[in-house]
C-alpha positions in Angstrom: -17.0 14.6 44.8 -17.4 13.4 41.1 -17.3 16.5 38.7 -19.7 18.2 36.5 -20.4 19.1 33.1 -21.6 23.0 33.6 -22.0 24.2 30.2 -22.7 28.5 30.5 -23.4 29.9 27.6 -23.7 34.2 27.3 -23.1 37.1 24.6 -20.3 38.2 26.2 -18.1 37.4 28.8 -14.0 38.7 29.8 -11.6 38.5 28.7 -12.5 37.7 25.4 -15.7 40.7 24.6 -17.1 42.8 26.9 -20.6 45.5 26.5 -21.2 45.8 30.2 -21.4 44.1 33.7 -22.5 41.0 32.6 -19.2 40.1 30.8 -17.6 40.6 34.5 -19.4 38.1 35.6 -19.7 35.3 33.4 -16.0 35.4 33.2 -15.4 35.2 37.0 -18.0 32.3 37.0 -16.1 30.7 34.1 -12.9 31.8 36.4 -13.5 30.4 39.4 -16.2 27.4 38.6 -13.4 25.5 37.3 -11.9 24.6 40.3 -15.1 22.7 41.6 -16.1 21.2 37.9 -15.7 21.2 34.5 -16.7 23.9 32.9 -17.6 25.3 29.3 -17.7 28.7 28.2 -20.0 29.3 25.0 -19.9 32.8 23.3 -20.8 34.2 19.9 -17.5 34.2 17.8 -17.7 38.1 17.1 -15.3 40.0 14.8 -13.0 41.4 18.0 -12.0 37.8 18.7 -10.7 36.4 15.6 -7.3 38.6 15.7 -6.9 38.5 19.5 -7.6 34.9 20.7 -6.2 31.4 18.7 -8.0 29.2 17.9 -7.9 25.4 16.9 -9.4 24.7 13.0 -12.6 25.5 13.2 -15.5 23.2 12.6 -18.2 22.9 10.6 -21.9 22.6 12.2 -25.4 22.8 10.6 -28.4 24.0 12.6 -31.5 23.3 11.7 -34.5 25.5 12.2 -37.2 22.9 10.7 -39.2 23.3 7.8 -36.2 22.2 5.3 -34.8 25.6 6.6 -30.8 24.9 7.9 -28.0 27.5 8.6 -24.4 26.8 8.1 -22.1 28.0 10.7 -18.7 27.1 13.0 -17.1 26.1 16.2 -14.1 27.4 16.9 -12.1 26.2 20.4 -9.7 28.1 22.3 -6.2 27.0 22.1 -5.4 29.2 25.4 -8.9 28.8 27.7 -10.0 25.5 28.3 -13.5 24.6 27.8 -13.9 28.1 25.7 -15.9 27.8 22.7 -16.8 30.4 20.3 -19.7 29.9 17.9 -19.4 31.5 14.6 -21.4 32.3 11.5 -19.8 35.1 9.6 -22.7 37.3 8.5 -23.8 37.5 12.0 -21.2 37.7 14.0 -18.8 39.5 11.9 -19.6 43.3 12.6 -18.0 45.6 14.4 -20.6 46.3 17.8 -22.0 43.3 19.5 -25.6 43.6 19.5 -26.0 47.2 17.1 -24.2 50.7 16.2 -24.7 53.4 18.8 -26.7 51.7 21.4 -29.6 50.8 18.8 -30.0 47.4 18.1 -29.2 45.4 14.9 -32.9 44.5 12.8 -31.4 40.3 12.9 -30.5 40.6 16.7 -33.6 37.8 16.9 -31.9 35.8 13.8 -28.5 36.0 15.5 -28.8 35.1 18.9 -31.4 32.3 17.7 -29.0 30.9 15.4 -26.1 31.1 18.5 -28.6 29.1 21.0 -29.3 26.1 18.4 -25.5 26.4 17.5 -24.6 25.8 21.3 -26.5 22.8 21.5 -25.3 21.4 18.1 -21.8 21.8 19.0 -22.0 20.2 22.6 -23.8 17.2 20.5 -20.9 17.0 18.2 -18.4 16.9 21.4 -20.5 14.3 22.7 -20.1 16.1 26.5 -23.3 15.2 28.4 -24.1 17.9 29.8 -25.5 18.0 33.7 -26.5 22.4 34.1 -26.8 24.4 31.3 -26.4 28.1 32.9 -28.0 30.5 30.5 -27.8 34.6 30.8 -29.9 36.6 29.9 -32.1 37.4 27.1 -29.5 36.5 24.5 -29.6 32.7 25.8 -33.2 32.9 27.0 -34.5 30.3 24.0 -31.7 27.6 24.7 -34.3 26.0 27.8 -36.8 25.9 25.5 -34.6 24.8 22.4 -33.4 21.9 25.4 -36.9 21.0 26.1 -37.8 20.7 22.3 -34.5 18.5 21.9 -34.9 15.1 21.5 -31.3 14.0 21.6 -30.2 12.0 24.5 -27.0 14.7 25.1 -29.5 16.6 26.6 -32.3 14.3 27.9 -30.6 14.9 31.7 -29.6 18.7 31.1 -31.2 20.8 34.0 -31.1 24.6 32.9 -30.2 27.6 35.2 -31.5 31.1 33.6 -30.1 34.1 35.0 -31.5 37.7 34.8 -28.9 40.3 34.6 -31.3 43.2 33.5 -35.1 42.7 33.4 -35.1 45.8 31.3 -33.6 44.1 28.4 -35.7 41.3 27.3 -35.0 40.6 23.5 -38.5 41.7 21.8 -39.5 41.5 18.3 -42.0 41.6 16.1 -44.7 38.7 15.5 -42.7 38.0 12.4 -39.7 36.5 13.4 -41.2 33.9 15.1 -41.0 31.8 12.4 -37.6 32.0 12.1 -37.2 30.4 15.6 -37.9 26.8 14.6 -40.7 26.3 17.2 -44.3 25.1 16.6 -46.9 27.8 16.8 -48.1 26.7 20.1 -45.3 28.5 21.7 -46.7 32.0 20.6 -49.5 32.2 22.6 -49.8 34.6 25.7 -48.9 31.6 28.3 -45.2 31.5 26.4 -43.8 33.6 24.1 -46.0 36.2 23.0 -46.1 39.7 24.5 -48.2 42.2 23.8 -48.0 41.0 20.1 -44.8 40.5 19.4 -41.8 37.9 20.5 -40.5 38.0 24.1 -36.9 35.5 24.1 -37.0 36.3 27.9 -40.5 34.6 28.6 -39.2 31.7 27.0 -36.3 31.3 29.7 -38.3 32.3 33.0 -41.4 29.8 31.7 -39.1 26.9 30.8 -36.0 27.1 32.7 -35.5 24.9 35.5 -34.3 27.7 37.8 -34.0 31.3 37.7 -31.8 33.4 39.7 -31.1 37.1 39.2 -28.1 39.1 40.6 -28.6 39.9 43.7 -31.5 38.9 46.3 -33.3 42.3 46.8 -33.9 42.3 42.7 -35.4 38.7 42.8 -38.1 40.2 44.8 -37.9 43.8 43.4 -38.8 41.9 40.0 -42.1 40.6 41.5 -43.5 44.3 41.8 -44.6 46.9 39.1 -41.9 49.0 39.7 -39.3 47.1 38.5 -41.1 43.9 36.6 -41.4 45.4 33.4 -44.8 44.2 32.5 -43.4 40.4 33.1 -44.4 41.0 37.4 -47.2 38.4 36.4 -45.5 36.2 35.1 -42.3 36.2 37.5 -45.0 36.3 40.3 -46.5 32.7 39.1 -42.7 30.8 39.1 -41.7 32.7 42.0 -40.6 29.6 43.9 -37.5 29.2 41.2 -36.4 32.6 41.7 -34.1 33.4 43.8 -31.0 35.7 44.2 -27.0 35.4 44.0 -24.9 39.1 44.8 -22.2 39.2 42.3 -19.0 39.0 43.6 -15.8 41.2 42.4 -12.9 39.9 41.2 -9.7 40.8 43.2 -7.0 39.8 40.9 -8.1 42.5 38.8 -9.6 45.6 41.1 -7.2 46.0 44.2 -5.3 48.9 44.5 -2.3 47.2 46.5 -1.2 46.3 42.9 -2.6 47.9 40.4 -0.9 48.8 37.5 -3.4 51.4 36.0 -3.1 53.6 39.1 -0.2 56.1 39.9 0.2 54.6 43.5 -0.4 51.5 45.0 -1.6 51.6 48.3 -3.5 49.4 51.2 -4.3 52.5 53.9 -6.5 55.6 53.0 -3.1 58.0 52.9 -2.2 56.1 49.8 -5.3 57.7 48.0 -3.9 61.4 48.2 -1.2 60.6 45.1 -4.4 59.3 43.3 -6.2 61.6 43.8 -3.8 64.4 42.9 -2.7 62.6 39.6 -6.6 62.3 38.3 -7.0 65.6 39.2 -4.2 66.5 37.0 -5.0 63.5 33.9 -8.4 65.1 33.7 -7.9 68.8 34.5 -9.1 70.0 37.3 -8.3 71.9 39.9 -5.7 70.1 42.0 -6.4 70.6 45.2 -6.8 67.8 47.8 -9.6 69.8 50.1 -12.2 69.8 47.1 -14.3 66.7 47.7 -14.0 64.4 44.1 -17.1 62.2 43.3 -16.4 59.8 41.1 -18.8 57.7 38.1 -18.0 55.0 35.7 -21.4 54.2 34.2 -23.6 53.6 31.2 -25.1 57.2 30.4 -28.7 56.3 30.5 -32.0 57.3 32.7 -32.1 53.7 34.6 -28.5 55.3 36.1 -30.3 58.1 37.4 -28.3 60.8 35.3 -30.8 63.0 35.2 -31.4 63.4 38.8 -27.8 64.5 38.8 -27.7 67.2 36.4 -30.4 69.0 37.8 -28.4 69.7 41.0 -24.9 69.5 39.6 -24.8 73.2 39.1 -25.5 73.7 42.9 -23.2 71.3 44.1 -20.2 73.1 41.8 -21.2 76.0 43.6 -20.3 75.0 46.6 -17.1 73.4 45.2 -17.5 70.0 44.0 -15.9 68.2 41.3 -17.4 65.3 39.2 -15.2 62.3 37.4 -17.8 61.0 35.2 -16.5 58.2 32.5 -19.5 56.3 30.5 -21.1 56.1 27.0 -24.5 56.1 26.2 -27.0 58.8 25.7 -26.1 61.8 23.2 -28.3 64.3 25.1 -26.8 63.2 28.6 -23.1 63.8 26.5 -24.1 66.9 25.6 -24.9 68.3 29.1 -22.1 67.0 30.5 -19.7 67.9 27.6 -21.3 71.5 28.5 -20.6 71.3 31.8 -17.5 70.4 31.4 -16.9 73.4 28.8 -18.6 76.1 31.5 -16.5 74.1 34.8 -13.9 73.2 33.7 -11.7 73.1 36.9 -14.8 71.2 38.2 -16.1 68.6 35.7 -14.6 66.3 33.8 -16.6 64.1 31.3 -14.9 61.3 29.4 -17.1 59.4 26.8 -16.7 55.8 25.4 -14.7 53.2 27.3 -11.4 53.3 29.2 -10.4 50.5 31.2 -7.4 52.2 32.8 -9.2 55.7 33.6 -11.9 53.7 35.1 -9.3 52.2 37.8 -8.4 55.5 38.2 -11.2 57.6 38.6 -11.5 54.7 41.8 -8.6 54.9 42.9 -8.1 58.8 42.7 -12.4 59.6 43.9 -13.3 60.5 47.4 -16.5 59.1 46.6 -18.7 57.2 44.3 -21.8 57.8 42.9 -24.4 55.3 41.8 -27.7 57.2 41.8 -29.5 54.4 39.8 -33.3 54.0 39.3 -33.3 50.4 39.5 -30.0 48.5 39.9 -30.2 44.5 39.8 -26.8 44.0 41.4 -24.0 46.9 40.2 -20.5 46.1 40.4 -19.3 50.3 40.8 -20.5 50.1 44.4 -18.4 47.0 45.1 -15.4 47.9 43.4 -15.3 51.3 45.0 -15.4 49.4 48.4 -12.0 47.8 47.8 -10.4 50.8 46.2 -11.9 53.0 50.1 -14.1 55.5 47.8 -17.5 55.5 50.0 -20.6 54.7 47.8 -23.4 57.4 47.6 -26.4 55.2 46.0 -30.0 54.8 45.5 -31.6 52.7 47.7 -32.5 49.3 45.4 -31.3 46.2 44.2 -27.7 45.3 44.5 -27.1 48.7 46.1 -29.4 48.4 48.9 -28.1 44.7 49.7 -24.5 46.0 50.1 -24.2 49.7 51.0 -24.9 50.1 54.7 -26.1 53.4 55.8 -23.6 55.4 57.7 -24.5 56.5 61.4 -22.5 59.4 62.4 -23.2 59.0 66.0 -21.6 55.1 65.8 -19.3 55.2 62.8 -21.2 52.3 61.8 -21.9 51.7 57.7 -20.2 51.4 54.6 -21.6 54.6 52.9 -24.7 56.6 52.1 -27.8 55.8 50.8 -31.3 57.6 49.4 -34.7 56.9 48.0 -36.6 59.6 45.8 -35.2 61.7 43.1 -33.1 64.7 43.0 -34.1 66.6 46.1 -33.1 63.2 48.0 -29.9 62.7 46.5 -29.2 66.2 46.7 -29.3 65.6 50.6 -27.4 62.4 50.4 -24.5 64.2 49.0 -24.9 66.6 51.2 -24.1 64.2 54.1 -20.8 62.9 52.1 -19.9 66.2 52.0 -20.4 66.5 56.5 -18.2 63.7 56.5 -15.3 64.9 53.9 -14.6 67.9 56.2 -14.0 65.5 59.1 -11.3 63.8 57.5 -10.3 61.4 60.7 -13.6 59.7 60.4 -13.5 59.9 56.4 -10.3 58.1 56.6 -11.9 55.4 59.2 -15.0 54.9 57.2 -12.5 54.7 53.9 -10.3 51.7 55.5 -13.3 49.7 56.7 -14.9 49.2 53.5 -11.4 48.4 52.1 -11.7 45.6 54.2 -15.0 44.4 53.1 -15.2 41.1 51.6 -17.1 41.1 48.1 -14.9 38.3 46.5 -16.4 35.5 44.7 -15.8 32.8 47.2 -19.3 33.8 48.5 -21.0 33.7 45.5 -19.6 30.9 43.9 -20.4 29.0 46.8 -24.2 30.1 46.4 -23.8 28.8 42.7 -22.4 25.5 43.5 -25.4 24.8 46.0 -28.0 25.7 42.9 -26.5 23.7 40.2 -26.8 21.1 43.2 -30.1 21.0 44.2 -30.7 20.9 40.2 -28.0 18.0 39.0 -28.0 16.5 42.5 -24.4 17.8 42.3 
């Protein structure tokens, strides 16, 4: 089979910057891609990279936005990752927080990720790499399809483009204004492109002009079709439906298996191996050491969509009847607050660690009995998958991601991989309630715990899934 060019091209992707999820995944895709073809990794060449990652000289490239208006900026290529480029232009990218200070945005977000799309495709013209699949995510790189479609040089002429939704909730809108600044002729702000609800939508512009769309897991590629969870763009996603589909992510093993992982205090392959864990995290964090008190585990963004608010209003019962909480997460300051007063009032029950811990999170599922994902919408989640491998049973919301990989647990059949629920507080309440049947029968705990060790969420599956869609676009 002759190899590809795949050219994907993101905000953020490991090892090299991470904000969220989406990092994990472009840099397993980038990871394991490059055994089938050649691949090229395109990111923003942000402050946090400079010192950490060599380069080769950088050079010089010129994008032009029309209108005699052209911005300076640089390619930089790894010296260690092959295929890894990082576009730069200093008064962009040069800041501390990748897309704005405290979970706001930057006012120039529009400016700078325009200016990163155009700079992609100026720097694979100056490598002269004809491109087969350009594999865009999300609203960051929505423009480059359109930018490609626009293009008149012959690098690109061939170029089919993939557009993947990681979040519909996040779409990259701005006011009328900076349209002009996108180097795009009027016609494109019109309600059949990018115009929404009068301002500038970068996401319409990859769902209307990509060549496919996929989003993170299949039940959110139809979930997106609905009210619910379309985000005013159901309408529009209804119309190109037949390019939509949806890929699970996949987890990376090499880097979340507790048979040998270095952040944890004992490696282990069987359910007994969790007690040490468990007993050390309960000890890191402060609480109550004590191996019969059922431990629910979080590592999450602190915001509504997660469904932190539904726990709060029952997490006072739930101590009461002697459960502790692990949560680790950034985000909201009022969700900080109420757990940092939680925390302060239960101490020996609730521990709340804020900002970002790579270690502790390895922990907090390695050392959990159980992990909670009560999210409102969830377009694939990588906690529930993760928590699998490490034998913490999910508790989650019934949607997305979640609902394609949690299996309901029967207690009559031992059947399942953990427990699910639809509705708000009242229902999770009763989900947890049926984690907490099956903690004080620890035989078929400890059965349930070493079957979903043995699931298999790796990325062979999904990478597979990948390969067939870049080959029904490139006739790969």
């Amino acid at each position: 089979m002759e190899k590809k060019n795949i050219c994907i091209v993101s905000a953020e992707a490991v090892p090299f910057v991470k904000a969220g999820g989406m990092a994990d995944v472009v840099g397993s895709l980038y990871k394991y891609l490059r055994k089938e073809h050649n691949v090229y990794l395109f990111i923003p060449f942000y402050k946090a990279l400079a010192n950490r990652f060599r380069t080769e000289n950088e050079e010089e490239i010129e994008v032009d936005f029309g209108e005699g208006r052209k911005e300076k900026g640089t390619i930089a290529r790894s010296l260690e990752y092959p295929g890894v480029y990082f576009i730069g232009r200093q008064e962009y990218f040069d800041r501390e927080e990748l897309y704005g200070p405290g979970g706001t945005d930057y006012p120039d977000n529009a400016e700078r990720f325009s200016f990163f799309a155009k700079g992609v495709l100026e720097a694979v013209k100056k490598s002269g790499i004809r491109m087969d699949v350009f594999h865009c995510h999300d609203w960051h790189t929505a423009l480059l399809p359109l930018y490609v479609k626009e293009s008149c040089c012959g690098s690109f002429q061939d170029a089919r483009t993939l557009f993947t939704i990681h979040n519909l909730g996040y779409q990259g809108i701005f006011p009328q204004e900076k349209f002009s600044i996108l180097g795009l002729p009027w016609k494109y702000f019109s309600m059949e492109e990018l115009e929404f609800y009068g301002s500038v939508n970068f996401m319409k512009a990859g769902i209307i002009h990509s060549d496919a769309i996929n989003t993170v897991s299949p039940r959110y590629s139809v979930e997106i079709l609905t009210e619910e969870f379309g985000n005013r763009l159901e309408g529009l996603l209804k119309k190109v439906s037949g390019k939509v589909s949806g890929i699970i992510n996949g987890v990376d093993y090499t880097v979340w298996n507790p048979s040998f992982d270095g952040y944890i205090k004992k490696k282990y392959r069987t359910y007994k191996g969790k007690g040490a864990n468990k007993e050390s995290l309960q000890e890191e964090l402060g609480l109550a050491k004590e191996q019969d008190i059922p431990l629910f585990g979080m590592v999450t963004r602190l915001a509504e969509q997660k469904g932190i608010d539904m726990l709060l209003e029952i997490m006072e019962t739930l101590i009461g009847k002697n459960v502790q909480f692990a949560v680790l997460g950034d985000g909201s300051a009022f969700y900080k607050d109420a757990l940092g007063s939680l925390h302060k009032k239960f101490p020996a029950n609730v521990s709340a660690t804020f900002g970002f811990n790579e270690g502790l999170a390895h922990r907090i599922y390695a050392g959990s009995d159980f992990f909670l994902m009560p999210s409102r919408f969830e377009p694939c989640g990588l906690g529930q998958l993760i928590s699998f491998k490490y034998g913490t049973i999910p508790v989650v919301r019934k949607v997305g991601g979640l609902a394609d990989s949690v299996e309901e647990y029967d207690f009559e059949t031992g059947k399942g991989s953990g427990f699910t629920f639809d509705g708000g507080s009242r229902e999770l309440m009763a989900c947890i309630e049926k984690a907490l049947r099956l903690f004080i029968d620890r035989k078929s705990l400890a059965s349930l715990s070493e079957h979903d060790m043995k699931l298999d969420f790796s990325w062979k599956a999904s990478v597979g899934k990948y390969l067939e869609l870049y080959g029904e676009l490139a006739n790969i």
